[in-house]
Structures are given as structure tokens and as C-alpha cells.
C-alpha positions as CSV (number, residue, x, y, z in Angstrom):
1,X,2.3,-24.7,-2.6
2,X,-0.6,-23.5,-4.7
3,X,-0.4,-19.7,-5.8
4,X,-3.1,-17.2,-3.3
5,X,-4.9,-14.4,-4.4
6,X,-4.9,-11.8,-1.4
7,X,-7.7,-9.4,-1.3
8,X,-7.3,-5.9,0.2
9,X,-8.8,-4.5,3.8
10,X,-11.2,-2.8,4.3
11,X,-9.6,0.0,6.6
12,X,-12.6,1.1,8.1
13,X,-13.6,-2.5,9.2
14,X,-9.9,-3.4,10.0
15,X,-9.0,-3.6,13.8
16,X,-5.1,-2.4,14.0
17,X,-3.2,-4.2,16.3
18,X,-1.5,-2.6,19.4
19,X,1.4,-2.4,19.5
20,X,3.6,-3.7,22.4
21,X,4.9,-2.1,25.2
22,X,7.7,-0.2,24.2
23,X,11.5,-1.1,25.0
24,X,12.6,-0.1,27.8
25,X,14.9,2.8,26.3
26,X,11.9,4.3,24.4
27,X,9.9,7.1,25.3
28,X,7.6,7.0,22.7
29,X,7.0,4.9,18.7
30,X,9.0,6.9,15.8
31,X,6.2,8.2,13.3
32,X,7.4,5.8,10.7
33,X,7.6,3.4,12.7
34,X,3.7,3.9,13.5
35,X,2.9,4.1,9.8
36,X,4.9,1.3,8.9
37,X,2.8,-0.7,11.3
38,X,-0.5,0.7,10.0
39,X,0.7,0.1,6.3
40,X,1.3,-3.5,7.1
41,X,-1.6,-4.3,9.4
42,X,-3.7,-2.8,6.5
43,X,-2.6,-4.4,4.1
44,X,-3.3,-7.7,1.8
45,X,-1.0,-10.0,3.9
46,X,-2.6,-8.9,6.8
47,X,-5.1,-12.1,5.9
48,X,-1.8,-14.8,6.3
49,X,-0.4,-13.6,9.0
50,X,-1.6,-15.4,12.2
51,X,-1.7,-14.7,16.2
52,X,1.8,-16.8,15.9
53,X,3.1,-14.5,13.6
54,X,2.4,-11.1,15.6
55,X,5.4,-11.5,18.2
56,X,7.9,-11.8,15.0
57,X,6.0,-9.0,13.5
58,X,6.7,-6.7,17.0
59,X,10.4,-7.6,16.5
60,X,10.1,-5.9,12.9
61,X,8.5,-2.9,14.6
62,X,11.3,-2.4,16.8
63,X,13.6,-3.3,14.1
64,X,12.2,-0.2,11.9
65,X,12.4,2.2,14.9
66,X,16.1,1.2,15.3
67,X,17.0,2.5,11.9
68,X,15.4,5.7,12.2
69,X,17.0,6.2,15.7
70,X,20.7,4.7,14.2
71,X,23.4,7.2,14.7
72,X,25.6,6.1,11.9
73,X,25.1,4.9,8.2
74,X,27.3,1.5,9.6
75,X,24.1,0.9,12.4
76,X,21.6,1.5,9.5
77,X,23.3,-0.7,6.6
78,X,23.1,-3.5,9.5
79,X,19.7,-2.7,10.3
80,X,18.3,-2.2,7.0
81,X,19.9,-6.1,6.3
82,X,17.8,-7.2,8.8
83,X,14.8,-5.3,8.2
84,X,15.0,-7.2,5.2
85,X,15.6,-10.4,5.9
86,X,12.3,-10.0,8.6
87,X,10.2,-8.6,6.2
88,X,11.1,-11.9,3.6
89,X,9.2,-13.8,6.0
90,X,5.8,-11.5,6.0
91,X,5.5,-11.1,2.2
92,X,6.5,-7.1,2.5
93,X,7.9,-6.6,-0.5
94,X,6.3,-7.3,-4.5
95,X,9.4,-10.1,-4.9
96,X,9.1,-11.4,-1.5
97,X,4.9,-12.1,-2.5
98,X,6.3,-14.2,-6.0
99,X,8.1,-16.4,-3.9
100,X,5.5,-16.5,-1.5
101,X,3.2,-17.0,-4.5
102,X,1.1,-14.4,-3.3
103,X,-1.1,-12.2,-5.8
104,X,-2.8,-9.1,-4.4
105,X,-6.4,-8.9,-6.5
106,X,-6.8,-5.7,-7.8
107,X,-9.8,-5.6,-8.7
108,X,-12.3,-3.1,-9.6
109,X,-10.4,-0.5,-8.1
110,X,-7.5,-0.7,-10.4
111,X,-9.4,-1.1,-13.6
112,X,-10.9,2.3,-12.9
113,X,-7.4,3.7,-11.6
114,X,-6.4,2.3,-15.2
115,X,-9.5,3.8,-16.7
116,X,-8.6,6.9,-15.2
117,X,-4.6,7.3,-16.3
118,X,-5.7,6.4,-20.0
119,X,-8.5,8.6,-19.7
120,X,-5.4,11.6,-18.4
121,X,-3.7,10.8,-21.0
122,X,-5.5,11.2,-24.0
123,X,-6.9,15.1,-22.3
124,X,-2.9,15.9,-22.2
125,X,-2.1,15.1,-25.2
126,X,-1.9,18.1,-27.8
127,X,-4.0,18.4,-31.1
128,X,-1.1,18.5,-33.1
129,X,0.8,15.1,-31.4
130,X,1.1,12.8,-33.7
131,X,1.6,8.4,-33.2
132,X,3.8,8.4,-35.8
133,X,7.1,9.3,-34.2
134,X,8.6,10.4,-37.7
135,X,6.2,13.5,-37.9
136,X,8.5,14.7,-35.8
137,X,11.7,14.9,-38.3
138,X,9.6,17.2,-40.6
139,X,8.3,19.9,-38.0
């Protein structure tokens, strides 16, 4: 399998999936659970995942509202396992993308988020820091 490059949305040109209907013992989504779905449908991966892929991707929806309706920390552990093992197959995590051998471009955006954090860091630093880590044993 040859390594991807995945390019971000653009979240004002990005059409969210519904979601389905809910189960039958719902009343309404969590709030997690909505921005989980947002998060993924917004994100990079977005791009491999195919009209197959969408009915799997409901399951995982219902999976996350399960864990923040469990009752006890036994119902979440078993949930959170499978949460897991679900999101493997989407790419959801930074080590799931490796073995995927998905890379998320960064871009411009990053360099100037990069530009930016040197830039905050050379403002916060004092007059009188020094780089040499041994001006501190005389002070």
C-alpha cells in the first residue's frame, strides 16, 4: 500500500452527514456524541471513507453515545475497548493513520501556527535569560 497524504476540509464547503435515526431507547444524540460526529465528518479521513463506510461509521456513533450514557466504569471499560477497536478501522487516531499510512498535510497553516509559537516565544522570554544553562549556577 503506497503511503497518502490527506488534505484538510474545508468546513464551510463540507456537507455533514445526518445522522441516523436514533435507537429506539433514545430521545435525543448526547452532545459529544454530536461533536464527535462533526470532528470526524470534518476531518482529513473524511476523503477515504466511502458511502460503504457510513453504516460502520453510525455504529461508532451509537457506540460513543453508549459510553457517555454507561452507568458503571465496567460498561465504559467495555465500551471504550470497542470504541477503539471501531475507530482502528477509520484512521481516528495519529497511530491508527501510521498503519494506515495516512499523513495529514499541514500545510501552510501549520508553518504559520509554527511561525507563530517561535514568534511567542522569543516576546516571553526575559532580557536577562540566558542559552547557556550554566549562567544559572552563578546568579
Amino acid at each position: 500500500m503506497a503511503p497518502r497524504t490527506l488534505t484538510a476540509v474545508d468546513p464551510d464547503n463540507t456537507v455533514i452527514p445526518p445522522f441516523p435515526p436514533l435507537p429506539s431507547d433514545r430521545v435525543t444524540w448526547q452532545a459529544s456524541t454530536l461533536r464527535h460526529w462533526r470532528a470526524v465528518m470534518l476531518s482529513p479521513m473524511r476523503s477515504e471513507f466511502t458511502d460503504a463506510d457510513m453504516e460502520d461509521l453510525y455504529l461508532l456513533a451509537v457506540l460513543w453515545d453508549d459510553f457517555d450514557l454507561a452507568e458503571t466504569s465496567s460498561q465504559r471499560i467495555r465500551l471504550s475497548a470497542e470504541i477503539r477497536q471501531q475507530g482502528i478501522r477509520f484512521g481516528l487516531s495519529p497511530i491508527d493513520r501510521r498503519r494506515l499510512q495516512w499523513e495529514i498535510s499541514r500545510g501552510e497553516e501549520a508553518e504559520v501556527r509554527t511561525e507563530r509559537i517561535a514568534e511567542k516565544r522569543k516576546v516571553e522570554k526575559k532580557p536577562s535569560d540566558s542559552d547557556d544553562p550554566r549562567d544559572l549556577l552563578t546568579g
